[in-house]
N, C-alpha and C positions, 0 to 999 in steps of 0.2 A: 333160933338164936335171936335176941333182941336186938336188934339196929336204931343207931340215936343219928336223926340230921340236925346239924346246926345251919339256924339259917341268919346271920347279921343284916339288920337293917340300917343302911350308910345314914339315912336321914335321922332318925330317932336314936339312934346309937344303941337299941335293944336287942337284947341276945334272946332268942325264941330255941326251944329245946322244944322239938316237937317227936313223939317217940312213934314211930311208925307203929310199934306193935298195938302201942294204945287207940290207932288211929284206927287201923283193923279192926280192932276190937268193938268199936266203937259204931265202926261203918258195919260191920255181923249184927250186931245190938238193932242196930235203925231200919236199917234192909235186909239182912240177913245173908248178903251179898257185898262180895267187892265189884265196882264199876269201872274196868282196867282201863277204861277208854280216859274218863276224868280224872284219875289219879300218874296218869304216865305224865312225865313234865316234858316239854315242849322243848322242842332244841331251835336257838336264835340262827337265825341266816348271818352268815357272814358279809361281812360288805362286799369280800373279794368273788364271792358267791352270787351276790344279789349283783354285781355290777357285769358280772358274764352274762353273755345273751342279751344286753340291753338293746332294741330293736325300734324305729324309727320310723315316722310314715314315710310312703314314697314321698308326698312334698319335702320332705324333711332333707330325703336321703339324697333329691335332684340337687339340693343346696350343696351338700357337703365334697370336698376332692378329696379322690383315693386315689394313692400314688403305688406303682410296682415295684418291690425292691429287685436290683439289680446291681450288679457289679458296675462302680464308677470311677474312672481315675479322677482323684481329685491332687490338690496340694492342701498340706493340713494349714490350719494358721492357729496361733499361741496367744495367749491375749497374757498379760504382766504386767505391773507396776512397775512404776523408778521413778526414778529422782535425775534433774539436770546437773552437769558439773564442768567446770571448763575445760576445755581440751588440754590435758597434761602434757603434750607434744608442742602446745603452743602458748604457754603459761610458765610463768615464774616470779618467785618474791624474788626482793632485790635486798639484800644486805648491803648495810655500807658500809666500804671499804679502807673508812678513815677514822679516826676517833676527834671530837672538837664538838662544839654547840652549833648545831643548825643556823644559819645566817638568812635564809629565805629561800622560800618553796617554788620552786618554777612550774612543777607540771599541779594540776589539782586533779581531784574524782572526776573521770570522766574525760582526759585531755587523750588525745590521740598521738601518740611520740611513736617516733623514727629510734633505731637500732643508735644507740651513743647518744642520744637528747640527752642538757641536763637536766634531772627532776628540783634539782635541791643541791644550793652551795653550803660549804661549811667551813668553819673557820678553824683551822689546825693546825698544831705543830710537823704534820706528818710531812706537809708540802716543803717545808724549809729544809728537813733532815733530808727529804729523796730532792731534792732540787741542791743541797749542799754535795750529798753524796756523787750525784752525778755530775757535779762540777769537779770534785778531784779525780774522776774515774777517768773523765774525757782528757784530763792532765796528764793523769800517770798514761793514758795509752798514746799521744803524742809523744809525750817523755820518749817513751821505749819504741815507739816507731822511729826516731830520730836517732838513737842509737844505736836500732839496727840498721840503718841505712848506713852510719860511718863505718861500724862492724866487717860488713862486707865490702867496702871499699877497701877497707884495711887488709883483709882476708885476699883481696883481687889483687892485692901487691907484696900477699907473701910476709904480711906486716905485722899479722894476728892468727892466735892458735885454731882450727877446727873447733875446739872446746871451747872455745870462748865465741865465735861467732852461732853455736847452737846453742849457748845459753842464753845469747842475745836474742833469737830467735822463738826460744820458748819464755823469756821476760817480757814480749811484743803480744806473743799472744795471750797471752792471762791478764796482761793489761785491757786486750780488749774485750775480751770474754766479761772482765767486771764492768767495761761501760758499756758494754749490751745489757749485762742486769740490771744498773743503777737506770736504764734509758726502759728498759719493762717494766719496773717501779713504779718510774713515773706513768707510763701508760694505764699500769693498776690501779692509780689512784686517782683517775680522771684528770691529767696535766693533758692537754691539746699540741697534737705533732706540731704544730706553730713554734709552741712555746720549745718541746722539745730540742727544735732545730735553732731557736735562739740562744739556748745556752752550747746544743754544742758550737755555734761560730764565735762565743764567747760576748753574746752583747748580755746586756743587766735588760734584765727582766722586771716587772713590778709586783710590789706582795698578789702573792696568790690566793684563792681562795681555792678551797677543794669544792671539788663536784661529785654529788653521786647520779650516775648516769644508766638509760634504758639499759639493759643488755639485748634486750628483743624489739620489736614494731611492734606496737598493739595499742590497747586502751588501759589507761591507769583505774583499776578494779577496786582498789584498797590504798588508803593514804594514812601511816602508821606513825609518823611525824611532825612534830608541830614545831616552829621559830623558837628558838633559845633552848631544843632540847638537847641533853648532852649526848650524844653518839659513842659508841663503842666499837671500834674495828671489828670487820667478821661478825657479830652477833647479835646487832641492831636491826630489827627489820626495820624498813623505809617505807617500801611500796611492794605493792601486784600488780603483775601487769601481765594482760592476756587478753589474745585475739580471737575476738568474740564472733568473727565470720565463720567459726566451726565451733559445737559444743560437742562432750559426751553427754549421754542418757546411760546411767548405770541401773539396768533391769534386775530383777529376781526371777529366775522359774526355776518353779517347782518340780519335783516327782519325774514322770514318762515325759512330759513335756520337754527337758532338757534334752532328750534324744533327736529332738526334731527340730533346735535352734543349731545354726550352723555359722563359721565364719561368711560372709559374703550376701548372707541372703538379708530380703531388701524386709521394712521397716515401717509403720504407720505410728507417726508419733501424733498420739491424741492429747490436746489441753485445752482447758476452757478460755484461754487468750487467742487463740488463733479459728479461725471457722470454717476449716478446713486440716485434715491432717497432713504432718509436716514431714516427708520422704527422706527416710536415715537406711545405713548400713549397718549388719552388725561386725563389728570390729576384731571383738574377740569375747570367745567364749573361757570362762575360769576351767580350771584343772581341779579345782577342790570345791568343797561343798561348805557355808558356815555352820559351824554346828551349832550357832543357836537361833535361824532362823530355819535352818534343812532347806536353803534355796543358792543356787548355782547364781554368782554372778555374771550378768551378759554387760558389755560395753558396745554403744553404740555412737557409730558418728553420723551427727546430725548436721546439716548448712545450717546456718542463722541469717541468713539475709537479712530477712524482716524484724531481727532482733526480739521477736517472741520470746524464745526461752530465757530465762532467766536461773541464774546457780541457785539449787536448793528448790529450786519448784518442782511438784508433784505431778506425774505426768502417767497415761495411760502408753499401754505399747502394743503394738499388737504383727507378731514375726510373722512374714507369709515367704512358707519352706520352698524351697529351689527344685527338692526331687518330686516326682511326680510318684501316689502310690495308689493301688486299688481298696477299694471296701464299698461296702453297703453305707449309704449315704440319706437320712431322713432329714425334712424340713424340720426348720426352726420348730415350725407351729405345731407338728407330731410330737413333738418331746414336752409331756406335764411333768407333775411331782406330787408320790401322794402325800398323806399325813407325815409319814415320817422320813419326808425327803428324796424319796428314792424316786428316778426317774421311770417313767412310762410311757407307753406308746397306745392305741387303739388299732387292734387287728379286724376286720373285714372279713366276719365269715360268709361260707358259702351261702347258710341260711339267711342272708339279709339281717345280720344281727352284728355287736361289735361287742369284743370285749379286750380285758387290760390285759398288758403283756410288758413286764419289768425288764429293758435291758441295759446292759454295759455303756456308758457312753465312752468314745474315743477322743479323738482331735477334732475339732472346730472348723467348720469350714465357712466360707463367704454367708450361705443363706441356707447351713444346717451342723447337723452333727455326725459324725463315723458311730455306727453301732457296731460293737468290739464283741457283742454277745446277745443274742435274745433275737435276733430275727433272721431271718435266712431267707434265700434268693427266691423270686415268684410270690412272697409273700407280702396282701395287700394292707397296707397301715394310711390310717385317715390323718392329713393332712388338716386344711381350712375345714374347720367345725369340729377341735376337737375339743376345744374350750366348750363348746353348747354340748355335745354330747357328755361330757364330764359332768355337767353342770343338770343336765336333764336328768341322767341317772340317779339321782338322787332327790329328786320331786317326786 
């Protein structure tokens, strides 16, 4: 039967139709023989082929370290990205509490306020209604304290009904219960116990101005505010304020990695502002996973002393786990990568020769990698010099 090779040449773009039978024919014709030696096509050595057995002089081999695998306890470490963010346990915006135009700003970007500092006075009707209110509240609860005091004297002489001395009774106390609210009002709205205790002994007070004031100690983060702007009770933001001597670091890890980050365990927070890394906890680990990054949120808390971190900056992280675990443990310098990614090792055969051996990598360690798959115990892998043996095999 007639046999046709097609053979494409990538350079020329020419398609050659060469018919073996003609070829035969042709070789019968000239020699009157086939020459099987010349006509058998040559089969190419593989790389993974040619790169087995690759073999070193002794000067070569004195140079290079071979390490023994053996079972090691190690602690793995986790290497992540994140982002800074202020401590949420010790941050908050301030709404202000009042509605009126801003009259002038007391704290600015950057001021350091105590719990009840004012930031910013404002100029409102709010102060006059709760300062009016709580001037008849402190009325009507004298009023009715003074009528229950005659009530039961009247009562103690037999003068006045039961019924009527327990209505006295409960019209005293609802009197005061409104000037306890009318007197938390005032406190809602930044009026100063001073002031408070002036209207209840009944002196005049001078126009007031409102105040929105810290809820917290910390430093003022955000100033949302400016002179003459007009305010809106409850849904005005003012200011941020947050204490910057702790921040979070909100991590991602990824995949198998999530299994080996844990509440409690300690934290190397890497940035190119600090020249040294900065010692965090992790805080808490998420419960869910995002679904459109596939990575487990970590939260970490960090000290800020030095005021490095800053919200919104880019940071390296790197978890170092609490349990202690065994496995086969190879140097940084053992682990290349070939063409297509994939990691490799050089094993140390008995013949004084080396070749590739593809494994699994695990967890990370201080100054190597966990091999999860592809080598096993007693078995010897080159360490320092496997960059030049990679590199030779191929000269």
């Amino acid at each position: 039967m007639k046999k046709t090779v097609v053979v494409r040449v990538a350079r020329s773009r020419v398609v050659m139709i060469l018919s073996i039978g003609a070829l035969t024919a042709c070789g019968d014709k000239s020699s009157g023989s086939t020459d099987r030696s010349k006509s058998a096509p040559s089969v190419p050595v593989s790389a993974a082929t040619a790169a087995s057995g690759f073999r070193v002089t002794d000067a070569q081999r004195a140079r290079l370290q071979i390490v023994t695998m053996a079972l090691t306890s190690f602690r793995p470490t986790v290497e992540a990205t994140g982002t800074v963010a202020f401590n949420g346990d010790r941050s908050t915006q301030v709404i202000s509490p009042i509605s009126g135009p801003v009259v002038r700003l007391v704290a600015l970007l950057g001021t350091h306020v105590t719990a009840g500092q004012t930031l910013a006075t404002v100029s409102s009707p709010d102060f006059a209604v709760a300062v009016a209110g709580y001037r008849k509240a402190e009325g009507a609860a004298r009023n009715a304290k003074r009528i229950l005091d005659r009530d039961e004297q009247l009562f103690a002489n037999d003068a006045l009904a039961r019924s009527d001395l327990d209505q006295a009774r409960t019209d005293a106390a609802s009197a005061l219960a409104d000037r306890d609210a009318a007197a938390q009002q005032l406190r809602s709205i930044g009026i100063d116990e001073t002031i408070i205790s002036a209207i209840h002994d009944g002196k005049l007070v001078p126009q007031l101005e409102g105040a929105i004031r810290a809820p917290i100690p910390g430093t003022v983060v955000e100033k949302l505010i400016n002179p003459g702007q007009l305010l809106q009770a409850g849904t005005t933001l003012a200011y941020s304020i947050a204490d910057l001597s702790t921040m979070w670091v909100m991590a991602s890890v990824y995949g198998s990695d999530v299994g080996t980050v844990r509440a409690g365990e300690l934290v190397d927070i890497l940035t190119d502002v600090s020249p040294f890394p900065i010692a965090g906890r992790v805080d808490f680990v998420a419960s869910i996973v995002d679904p459109g990054t596939r990575a487990t949120t970590v939260r970490i808390l960090v000290p800020n002393t030095q005021q490095f971190l800053k919200r919104d900056m880019f940071v390296r992280v790197r978890f170092h786990a609490i349990r202690e675990r065994m496995g086969l443990i190879v140097p940084a310098t053992s682990v290349l990568r070939d063409d297509d990614n994939l990691p490799f090792v050089f094993i140390a055969n008995t013949d004084r020769t080396f070749s590739r051996r593809h494994v699994t990598l695990g967890a990370a360690v201080e100054t190597g990698y966990e091999i999860v798959d592809g080598l096993k115990t007693g078995e010897h892998v080159l360490a320092n010099g496997a960059l030049f043996v990679q590199f030779a095999e191929h000269q």
